[in-house]
C-alpha positions as CSV (number, residue, x, y, z in Angstrom):
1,X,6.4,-23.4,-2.7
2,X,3.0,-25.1,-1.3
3,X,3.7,-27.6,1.0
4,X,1.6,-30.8,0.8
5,X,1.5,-31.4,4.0
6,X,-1.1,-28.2,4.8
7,X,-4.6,-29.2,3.2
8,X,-6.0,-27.0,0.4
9,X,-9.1,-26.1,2.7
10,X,-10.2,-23.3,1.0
11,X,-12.8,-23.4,-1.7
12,X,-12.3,-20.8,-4.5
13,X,-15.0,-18.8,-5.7
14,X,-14.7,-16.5,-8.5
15,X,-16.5,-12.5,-8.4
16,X,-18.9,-12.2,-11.0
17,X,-18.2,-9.3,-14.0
18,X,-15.7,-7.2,-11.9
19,X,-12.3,-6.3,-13.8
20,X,-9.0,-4.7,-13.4
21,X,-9.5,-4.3,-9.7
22,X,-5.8,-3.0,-7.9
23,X,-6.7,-2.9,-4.3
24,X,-9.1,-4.8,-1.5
25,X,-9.9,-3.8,2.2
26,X,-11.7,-6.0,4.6
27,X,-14.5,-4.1,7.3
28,X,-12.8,-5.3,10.5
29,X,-14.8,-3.4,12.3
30,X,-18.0,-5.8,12.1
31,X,-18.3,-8.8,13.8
32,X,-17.9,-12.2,12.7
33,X,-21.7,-12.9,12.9
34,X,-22.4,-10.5,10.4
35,X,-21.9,-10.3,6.8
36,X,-18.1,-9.9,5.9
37,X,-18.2,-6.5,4.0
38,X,-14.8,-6.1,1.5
39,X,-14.4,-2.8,-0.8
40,X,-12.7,-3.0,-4.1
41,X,-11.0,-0.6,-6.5
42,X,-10.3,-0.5,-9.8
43,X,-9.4,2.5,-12.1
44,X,-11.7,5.0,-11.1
45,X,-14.5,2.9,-9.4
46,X,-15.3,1.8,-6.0
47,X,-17.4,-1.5,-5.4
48,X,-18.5,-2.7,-2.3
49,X,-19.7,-6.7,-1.9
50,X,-20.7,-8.9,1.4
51,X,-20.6,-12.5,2.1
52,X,-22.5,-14.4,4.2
53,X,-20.1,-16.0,7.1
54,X,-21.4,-20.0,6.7
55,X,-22.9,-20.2,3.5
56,X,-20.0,-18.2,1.6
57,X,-22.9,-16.6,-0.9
58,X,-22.0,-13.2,-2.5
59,X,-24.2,-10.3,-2.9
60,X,-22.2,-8.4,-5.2
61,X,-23.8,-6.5,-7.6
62,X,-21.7,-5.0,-10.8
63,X,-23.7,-2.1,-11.2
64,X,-23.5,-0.8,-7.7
65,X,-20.3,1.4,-7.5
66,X,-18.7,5.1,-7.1
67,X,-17.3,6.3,-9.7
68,X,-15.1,9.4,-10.4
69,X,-14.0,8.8,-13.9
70,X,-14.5,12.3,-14.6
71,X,-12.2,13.4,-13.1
72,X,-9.3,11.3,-14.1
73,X,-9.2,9.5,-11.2
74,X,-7.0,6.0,-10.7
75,X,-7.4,4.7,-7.1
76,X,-4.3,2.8,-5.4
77,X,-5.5,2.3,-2.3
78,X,-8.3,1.7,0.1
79,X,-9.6,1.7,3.9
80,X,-12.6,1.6,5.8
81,X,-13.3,4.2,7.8
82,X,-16.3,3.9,11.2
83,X,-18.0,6.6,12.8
84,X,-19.8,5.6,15.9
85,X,-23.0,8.2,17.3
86,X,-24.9,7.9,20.1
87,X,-27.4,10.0,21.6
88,X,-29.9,9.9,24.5
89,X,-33.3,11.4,23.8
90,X,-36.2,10.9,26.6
91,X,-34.0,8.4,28.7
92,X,-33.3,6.3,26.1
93,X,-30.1,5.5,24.0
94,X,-29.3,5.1,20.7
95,X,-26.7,4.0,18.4
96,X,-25.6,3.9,15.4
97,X,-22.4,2.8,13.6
98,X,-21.6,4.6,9.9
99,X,-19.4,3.0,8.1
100,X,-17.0,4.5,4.8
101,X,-15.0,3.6,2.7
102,X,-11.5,6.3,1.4
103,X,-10.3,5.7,-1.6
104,X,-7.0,7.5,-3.0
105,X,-4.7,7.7,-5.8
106,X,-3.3,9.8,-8.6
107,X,-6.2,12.2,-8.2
108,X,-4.2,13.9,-4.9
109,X,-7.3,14.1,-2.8
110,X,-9.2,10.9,-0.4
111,X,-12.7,10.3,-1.4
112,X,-15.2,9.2,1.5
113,X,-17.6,7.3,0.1
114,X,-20.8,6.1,2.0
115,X,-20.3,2.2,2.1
116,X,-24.4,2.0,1.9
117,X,-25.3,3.5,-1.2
118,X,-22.1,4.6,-3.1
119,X,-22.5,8.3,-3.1
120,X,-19.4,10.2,-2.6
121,X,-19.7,12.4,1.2
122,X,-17.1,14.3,0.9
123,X,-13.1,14.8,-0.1
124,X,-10.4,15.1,1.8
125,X,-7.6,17.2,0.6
126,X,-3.9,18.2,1.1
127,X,-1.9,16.1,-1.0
128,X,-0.1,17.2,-4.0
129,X,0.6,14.2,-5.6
130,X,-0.9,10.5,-5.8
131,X,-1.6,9.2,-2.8
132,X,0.0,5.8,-1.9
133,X,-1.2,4.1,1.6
134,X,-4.8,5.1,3.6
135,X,-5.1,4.0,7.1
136,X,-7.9,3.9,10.2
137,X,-6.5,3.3,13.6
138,X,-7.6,0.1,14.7
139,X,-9.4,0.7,17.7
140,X,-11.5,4.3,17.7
141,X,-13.7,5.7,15.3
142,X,-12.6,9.3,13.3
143,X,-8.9,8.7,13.3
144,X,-7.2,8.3,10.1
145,X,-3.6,8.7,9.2
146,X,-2.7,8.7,4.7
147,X,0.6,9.3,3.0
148,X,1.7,10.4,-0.7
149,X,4.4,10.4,-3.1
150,X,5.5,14.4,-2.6
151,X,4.1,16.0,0.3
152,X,3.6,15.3,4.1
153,X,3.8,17.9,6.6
154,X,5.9,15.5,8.8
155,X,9.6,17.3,8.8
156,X,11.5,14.9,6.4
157,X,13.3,15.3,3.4
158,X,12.0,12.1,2.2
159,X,8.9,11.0,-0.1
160,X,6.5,8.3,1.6
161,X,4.6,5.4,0.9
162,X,3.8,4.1,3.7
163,X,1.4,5.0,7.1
164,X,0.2,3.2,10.1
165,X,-1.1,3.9,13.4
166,X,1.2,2.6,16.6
167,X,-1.4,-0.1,17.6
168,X,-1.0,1.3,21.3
169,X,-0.5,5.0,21.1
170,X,-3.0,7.0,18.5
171,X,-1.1,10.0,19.0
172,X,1.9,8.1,17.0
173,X,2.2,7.1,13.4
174,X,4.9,5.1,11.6
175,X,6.2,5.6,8.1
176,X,8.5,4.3,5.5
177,X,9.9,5.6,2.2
178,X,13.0,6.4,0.7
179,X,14.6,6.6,3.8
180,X,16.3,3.3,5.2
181,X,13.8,1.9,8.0
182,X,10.6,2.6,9.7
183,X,10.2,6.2,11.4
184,X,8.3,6.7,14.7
185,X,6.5,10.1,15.3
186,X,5.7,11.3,18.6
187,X,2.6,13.9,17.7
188,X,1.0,16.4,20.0
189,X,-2.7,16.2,20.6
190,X,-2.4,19.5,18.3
191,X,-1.4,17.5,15.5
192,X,-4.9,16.0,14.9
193,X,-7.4,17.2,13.1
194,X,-11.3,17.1,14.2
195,X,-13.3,14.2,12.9
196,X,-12.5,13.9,9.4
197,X,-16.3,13.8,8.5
198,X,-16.5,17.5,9.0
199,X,-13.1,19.2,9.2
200,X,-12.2,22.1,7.2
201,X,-8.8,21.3,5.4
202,X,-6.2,23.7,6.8
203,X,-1.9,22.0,6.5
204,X,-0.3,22.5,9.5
205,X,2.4,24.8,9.8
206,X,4.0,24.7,13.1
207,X,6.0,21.6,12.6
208,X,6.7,21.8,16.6
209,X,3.7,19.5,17.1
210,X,5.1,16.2,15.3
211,X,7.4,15.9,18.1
212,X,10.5,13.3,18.8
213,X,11.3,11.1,15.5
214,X,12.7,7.2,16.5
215,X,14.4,5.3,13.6
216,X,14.2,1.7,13.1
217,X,17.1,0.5,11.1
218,X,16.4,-2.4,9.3
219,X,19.5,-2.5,6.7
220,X,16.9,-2.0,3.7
221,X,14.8,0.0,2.0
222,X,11.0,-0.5,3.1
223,X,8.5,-0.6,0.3
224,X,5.4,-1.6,2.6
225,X,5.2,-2.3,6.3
226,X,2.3,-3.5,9.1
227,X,1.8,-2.5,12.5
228,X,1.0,-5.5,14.6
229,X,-0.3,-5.9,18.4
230,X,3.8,-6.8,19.4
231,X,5.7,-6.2,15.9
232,X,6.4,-4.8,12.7
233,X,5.8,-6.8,9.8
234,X,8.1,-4.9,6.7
235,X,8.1,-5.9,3.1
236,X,11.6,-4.9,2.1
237,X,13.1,-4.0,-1.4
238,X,14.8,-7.6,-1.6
239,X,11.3,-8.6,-1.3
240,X,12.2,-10.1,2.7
241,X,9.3,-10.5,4.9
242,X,11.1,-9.9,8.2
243,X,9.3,-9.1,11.8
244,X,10.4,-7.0,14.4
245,X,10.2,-6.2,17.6
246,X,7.8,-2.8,18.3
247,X,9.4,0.1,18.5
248,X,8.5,1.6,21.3
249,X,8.9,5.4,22.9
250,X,12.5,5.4,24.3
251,X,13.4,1.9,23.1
252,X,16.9,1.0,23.0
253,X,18.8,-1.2,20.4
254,X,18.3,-4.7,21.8
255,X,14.6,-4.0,21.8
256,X,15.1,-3.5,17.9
257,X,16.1,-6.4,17.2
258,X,14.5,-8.6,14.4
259,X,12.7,-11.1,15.2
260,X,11.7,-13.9,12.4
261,X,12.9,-13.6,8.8
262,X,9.6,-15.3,6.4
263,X,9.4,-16.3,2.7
264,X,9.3,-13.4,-0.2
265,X,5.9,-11.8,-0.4
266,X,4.6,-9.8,-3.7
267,X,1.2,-8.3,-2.4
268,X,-0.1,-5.9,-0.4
269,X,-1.2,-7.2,2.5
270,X,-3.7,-6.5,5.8
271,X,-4.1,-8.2,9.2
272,X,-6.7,-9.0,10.9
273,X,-7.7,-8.5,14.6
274,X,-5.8,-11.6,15.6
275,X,-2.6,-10.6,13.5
276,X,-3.4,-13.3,10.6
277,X,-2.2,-12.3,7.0
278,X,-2.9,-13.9,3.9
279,X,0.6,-13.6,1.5
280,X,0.8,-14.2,-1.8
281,X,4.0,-14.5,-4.1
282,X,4.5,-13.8,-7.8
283,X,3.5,-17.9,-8.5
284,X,0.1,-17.6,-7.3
285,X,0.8,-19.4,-4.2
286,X,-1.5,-17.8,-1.2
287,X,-0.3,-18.4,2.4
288,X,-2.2,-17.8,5.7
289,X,0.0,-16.6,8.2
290,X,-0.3,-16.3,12.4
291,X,2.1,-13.5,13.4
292,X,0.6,-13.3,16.8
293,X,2.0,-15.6,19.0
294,X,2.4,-18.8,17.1
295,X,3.9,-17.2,14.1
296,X,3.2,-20.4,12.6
297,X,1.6,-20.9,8.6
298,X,-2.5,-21.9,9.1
299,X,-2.8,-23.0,5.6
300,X,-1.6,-23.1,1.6
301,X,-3.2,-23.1,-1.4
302,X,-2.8,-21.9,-5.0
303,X,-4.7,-19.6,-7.5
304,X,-5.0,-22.3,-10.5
305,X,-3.4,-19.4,-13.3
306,X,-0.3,-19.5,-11.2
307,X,-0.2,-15.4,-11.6
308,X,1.8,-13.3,-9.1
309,X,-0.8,-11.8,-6.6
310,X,-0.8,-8.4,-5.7
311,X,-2.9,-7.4,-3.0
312,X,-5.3,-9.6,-0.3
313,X,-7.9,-9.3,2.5
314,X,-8.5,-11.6,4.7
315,X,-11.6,-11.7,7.9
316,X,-11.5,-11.8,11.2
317,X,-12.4,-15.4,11.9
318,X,-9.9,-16.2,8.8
319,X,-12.4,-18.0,7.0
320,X,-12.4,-15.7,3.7
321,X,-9.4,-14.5,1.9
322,X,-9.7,-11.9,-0.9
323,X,-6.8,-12.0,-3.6
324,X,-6.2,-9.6,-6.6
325,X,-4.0,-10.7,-9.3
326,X,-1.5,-8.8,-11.7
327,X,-4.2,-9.0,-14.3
328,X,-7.0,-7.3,-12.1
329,X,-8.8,-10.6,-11.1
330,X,-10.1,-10.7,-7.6
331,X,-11.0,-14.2,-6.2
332,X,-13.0,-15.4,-3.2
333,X,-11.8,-18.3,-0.9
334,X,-13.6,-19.7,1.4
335,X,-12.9,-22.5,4.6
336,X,-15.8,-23.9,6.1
337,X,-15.6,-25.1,9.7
């Protein structure tokens, strides 16, 4: 429930002639001075809007999207992806930051679309079935981990649905599934493709290069999961929030230990760089969460239909928060000051 006592500060503003949308990511890769650039997805099309940081307009235009509906495509998730050049011609330097948005789902294969004008730059492929969770490591450009129903070359009997980078090793991912917790891989260097702008798809088959598997046991099945700065934020099947302590290379069990236990969360869900969330339960009610070091709530409000949310975005100065209801409506909110 809201509580009164945290103002409603956030203004609500509603997108303009986009439908049935099932997933949002936030570009946390720009800074706050620029334009906040959020992707969205919705049955087989990509769209891509900005707003501007203090006056909160929207450049969104509905006509402006990828689209692979020829192919039968239904994306579930999203991620932006970064590409950073430079070169030095005649002394002097110059850079350039690209910036992509993947999209997967039940078509088995990632699409990298080019976040400027919508045209699709290539596919990435090695799935077999739909592919559930899409993820860029937080700090460096070219890395990017993904995850699907039926086939991982990780050694585990289980099916996945869950990825994310350790925030403080790239050579580690965690996962979560069918299996009781959250697994840690230790991967070799080997394990890594080149960037993967230009790679040729090849699977792996010497499994040697996944290395040493840890298991956090968290006495639940994980649906959805978080890497944070100093935890692990799951989303269990009881629908628990509950954060834990990072699992670390050669952690023992008191450093496994859970941490906070928060009110029942029904979206999707994406921190910023300061480990803010926004939350949203199956009422409508939107919560903006500090799991750094405060771990305190920021501020409530509700979506006025009262339906259960299913995915958010929020930016890195927390002043916008993208929600997506269960009927495919995404809505702006936006704080000023």
């Amino acid at each position: 429930m809201v509580n009164n006592n945290i103002p409603p500060v956030y203004e609500r503003y509603q997108l303009p002639q986009i439908v049935g949308i099932s997933a949002v990511a936030y570009n946390s890769f720009l800074a706050n001075t620029e334009n906040h650039n959020f992707a969205l997805a919705g049955s087989a099309r990509v769209y891509g809007f900005s707003v501007h940081p203090k006056s909160f307009e929207v450049d969104c235009d509905p006509n402006k999207f990828y689209s692979d509906e020829a192919a039968n495509e239904s994306f579930r998730v999203l991620c932006w992806g970064w590409v950073y050049h430079k070169r030095v011609r005649n002394g002097k330097t110059k850079v350039r930051n690209d910036f992509y948005i993947l999209a997967g789902g039940v078509g088995h294969v990632i699409r990298v679309i080019n976040s400027h004008n919508f045209t699709l730059h290539k596919t990435l492929d090695g799935h077999r079935d739909t592919v559930t969770d899409i993820r860029s490591y937080h700090n460096s450009d070219s890395l990017i981990c993904s995850a699907s129903t039926k086939f991982n070359p990780i050694p585990t009997p289980t099916q996945f649905c869950c990825v994310d980078f350790d925030w403080h090793d790239h050579y580690a991912i965690l996962s979560c599934g069918q299996e009781r917790g959250v697994r840690r891989f230790t991967l070799s260097k080997e394990a890594w493709r080149p960037r993967w702008l230009t790679y040729s798809s090849t699977r792996t088959k010497d499994m040697a290069v996944y290395g040493q598997v840890q298991t956090l046991d968290v006495n639940s099945n994980v649906k959805f999961f978080q890497c944070l700065d100093k935890a692990i934020l799951t989303n269990c099947d009881n629908e628990d929030l509950v954060l834990f302590n990072y699992l670390r290379q050669g952690a023992n069990e008191n450093q496994r230990t859970r941490i906070a236990t928060f009110p029942p969360t029904t979206s999707r869900f994406e921190p910023n760089f300061h480990d803010v969330v926004a939350l949203g339960n199956d009422q409508g009610e939107i919560t903006i969460q500090d799991f750094g070091f405060r771990r305190n709530v920021l501020f409530q409000f509700q979506d006025p239909p009262g339906l259960p949310i299913i995915a958010t975005a929020i930016s890195n100065n927390n002043s916008l928060v993208i929600t997506i209801n269960n009927q495919g409506q995404a809505t702006i909110w936006g704080r000023r000051g």
